[in-house]
C-alpha positions as semicolon CSV with decimal commas, in nm:
position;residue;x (nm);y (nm);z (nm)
1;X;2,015;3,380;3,817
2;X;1,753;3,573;4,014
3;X;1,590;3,295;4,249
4;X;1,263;3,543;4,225
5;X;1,225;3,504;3,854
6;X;1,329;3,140;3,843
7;X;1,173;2,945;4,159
8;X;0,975;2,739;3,913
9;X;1,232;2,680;3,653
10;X;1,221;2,292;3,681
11;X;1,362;2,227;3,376
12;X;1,737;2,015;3,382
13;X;2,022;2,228;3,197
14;X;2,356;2,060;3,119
15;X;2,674;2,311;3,074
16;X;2,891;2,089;2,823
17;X;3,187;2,122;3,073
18;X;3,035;1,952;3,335
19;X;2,931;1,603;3,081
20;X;3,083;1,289;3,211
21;X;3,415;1,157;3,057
22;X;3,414;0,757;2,984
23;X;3,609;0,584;2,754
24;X;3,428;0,446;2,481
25;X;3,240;0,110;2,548
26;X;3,494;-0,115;2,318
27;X;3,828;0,126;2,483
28;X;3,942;0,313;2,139
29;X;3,811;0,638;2,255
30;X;3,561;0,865;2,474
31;X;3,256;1,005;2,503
32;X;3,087;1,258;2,711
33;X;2,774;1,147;2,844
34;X;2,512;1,419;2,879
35;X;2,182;1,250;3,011
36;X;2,070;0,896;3,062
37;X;1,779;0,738;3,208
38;X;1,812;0,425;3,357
39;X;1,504;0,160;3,464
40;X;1,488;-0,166;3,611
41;X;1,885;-0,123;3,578
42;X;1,835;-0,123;3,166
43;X;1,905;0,187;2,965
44;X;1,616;0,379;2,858
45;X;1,824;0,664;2,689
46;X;2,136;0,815;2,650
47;X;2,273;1,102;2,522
48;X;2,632;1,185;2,482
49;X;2,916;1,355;2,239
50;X;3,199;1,112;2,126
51;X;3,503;1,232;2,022
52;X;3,645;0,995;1,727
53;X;3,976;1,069;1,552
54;X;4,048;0,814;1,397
55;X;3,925;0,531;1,193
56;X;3,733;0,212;1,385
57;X;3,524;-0,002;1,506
58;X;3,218;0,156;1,756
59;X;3,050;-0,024;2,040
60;X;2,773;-0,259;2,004
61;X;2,514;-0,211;2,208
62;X;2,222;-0,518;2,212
63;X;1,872;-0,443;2,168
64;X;1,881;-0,067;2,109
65;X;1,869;0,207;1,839
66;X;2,118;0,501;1,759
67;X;2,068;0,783;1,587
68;X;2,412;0,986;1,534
69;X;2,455;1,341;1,452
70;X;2,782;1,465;1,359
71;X;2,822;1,800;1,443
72;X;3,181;1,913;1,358
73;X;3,409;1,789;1,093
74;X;3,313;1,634;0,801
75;X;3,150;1,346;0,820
76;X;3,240;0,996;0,821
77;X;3,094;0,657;0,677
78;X;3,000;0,346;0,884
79;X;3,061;0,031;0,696
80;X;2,871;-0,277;0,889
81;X;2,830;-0,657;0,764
82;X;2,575;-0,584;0,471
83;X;2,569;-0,219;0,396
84;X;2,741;0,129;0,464
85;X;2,592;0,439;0,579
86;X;2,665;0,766;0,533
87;X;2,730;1,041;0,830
88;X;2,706;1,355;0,711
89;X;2,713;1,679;0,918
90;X;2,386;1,799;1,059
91;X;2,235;1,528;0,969
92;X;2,078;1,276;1,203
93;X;2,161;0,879;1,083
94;X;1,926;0,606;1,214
95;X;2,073;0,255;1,255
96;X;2,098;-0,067;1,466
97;X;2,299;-0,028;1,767
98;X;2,294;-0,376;1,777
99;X;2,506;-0,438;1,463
100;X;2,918;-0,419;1,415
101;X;3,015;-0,131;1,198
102;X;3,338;0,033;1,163
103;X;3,377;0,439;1,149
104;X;3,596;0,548;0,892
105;X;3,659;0,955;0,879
106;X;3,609;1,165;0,550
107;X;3,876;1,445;0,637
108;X;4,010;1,405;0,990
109;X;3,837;1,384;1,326
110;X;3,462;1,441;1,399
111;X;3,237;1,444;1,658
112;X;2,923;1,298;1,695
113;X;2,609;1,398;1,905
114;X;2,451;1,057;1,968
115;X;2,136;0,897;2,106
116;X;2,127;0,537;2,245
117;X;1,751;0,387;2,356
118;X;1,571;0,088;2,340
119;X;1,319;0,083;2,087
120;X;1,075;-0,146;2,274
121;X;1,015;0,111;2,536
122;X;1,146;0,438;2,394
123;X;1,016;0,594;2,018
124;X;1,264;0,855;1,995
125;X;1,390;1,137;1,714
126;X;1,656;1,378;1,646
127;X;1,558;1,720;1,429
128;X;1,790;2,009;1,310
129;X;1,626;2,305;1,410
130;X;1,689;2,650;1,361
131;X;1,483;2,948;1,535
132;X;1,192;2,726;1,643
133;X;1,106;2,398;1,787
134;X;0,953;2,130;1,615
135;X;0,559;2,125;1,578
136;X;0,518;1,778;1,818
137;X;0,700;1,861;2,093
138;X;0,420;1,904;2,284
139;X;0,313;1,559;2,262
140;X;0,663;1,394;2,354
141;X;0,730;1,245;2,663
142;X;1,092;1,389;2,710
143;X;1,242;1,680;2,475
144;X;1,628;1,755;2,479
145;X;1,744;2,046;2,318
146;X;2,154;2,060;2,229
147;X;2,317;2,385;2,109
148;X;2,516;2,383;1,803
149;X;2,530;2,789;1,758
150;X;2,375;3,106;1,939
151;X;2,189;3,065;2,272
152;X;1,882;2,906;2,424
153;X;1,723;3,139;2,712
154;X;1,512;2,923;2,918
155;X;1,249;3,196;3,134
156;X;1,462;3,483;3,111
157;X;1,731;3,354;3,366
158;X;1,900;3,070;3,292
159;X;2,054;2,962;2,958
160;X;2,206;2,748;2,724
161;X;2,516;2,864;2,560
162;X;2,711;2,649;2,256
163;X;2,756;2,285;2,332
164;X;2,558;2,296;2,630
165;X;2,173;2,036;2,631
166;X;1,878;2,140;2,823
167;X;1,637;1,830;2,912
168;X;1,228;1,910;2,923
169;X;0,904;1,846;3,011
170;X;0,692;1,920;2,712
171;X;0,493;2,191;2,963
172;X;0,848;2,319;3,030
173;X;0,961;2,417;2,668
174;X;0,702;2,734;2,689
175;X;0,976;2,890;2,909
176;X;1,240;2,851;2,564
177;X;1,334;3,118;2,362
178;X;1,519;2,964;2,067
179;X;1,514;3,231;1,837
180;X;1,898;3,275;1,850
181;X;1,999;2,893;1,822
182;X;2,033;2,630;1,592
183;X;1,963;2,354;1,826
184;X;1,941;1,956;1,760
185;X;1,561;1,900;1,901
186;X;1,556;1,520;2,054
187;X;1,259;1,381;2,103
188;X;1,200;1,071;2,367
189;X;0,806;0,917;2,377
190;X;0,767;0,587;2,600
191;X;0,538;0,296;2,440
């Protein structure tokens, strides 16, 4: 990185080996926690990967929203009280974080690229994107970008390589070339 060139580079890059390691919420597995943001000592947001290989329940967690992404293996369906829903690769799932469900794998393990937030203070979205980011992005509050193939360059001196999440001031995302990436685009707007 040439200090010259990047002096103004505010933006906050995550290299996926340096995520934090937790075990799941309810103990039957882990996560890697990529971001959070934390206020009056209540999640805002988080992001994170969770490993799951095998079938079970996931953590409840009160009064917030998930949307899950699996982004390698094949998929997996989430049976709760009333209803099931579907996981399938690359494809962002909206549901209750507040509700019981239990993960039950299609063809072995996956993992899943997941955001947690509280929907009274945070509107949030998850995009697939490929070559370009997503018209509104501008007008969001927060925009996390998470490599799932090629490279993010972020002003010419810093980058983000496969697996790694980049977290942005709208202003910020001007400095992105994503023309080599398939990225997930997250999108975080407080009420």
């Amino acid at each position: 990185m040439h200090k010259k060139d990047c002096r103004n580079l505010v933006p906050t890059l995550f290299e996926k080996k340096r995520y934090t390691v937790m075990p799941w919420k309810n103990g039957h597995g882990i996560t890697r926690e990529i971001a959070s943001e934390v206020e009056n000592a209540s999640m805002l947001w988080r992001l994170s990967l969770a490993d799951v290989q095998c079938d079970g329940p996931f953590s409840v967690f009160p009064d917030t929203e998930r949307l899950l992404t699996v982004v390698s293996g094949k998929g997996m369906d989430l049976h709760g009280p009333d209803t099931t829903f579907a996981a399938r690769p690359l494809a962002p799932l909206r549901f209750p974080g507040d509700i019981p469900v239990d993960g039950i794998c299609l063809d072995g393990p996956v993992q899943n690229f997941n955001l947690i937030f509280d929907p009274r203070r945070i509107e949030a979205d998850v995009s697939l994107m490929d070559g370009q980011l997503h018209d509104s992005a501008t007008h969001e509050s927060r925009v996390a970008l998470h490599v799932l193939s090629g490279g993010i360059s972020v002003a010419g001196c810093a980058g983000l390589n496969l697996g790694d999440t980049g977290l942005f001031n709208p202003e910020e995302l001007a400095l992105c070339d994503v023309s080599a990436a398939q990225f997930l685009q997250v999108s975080l707007r407080r009420i």
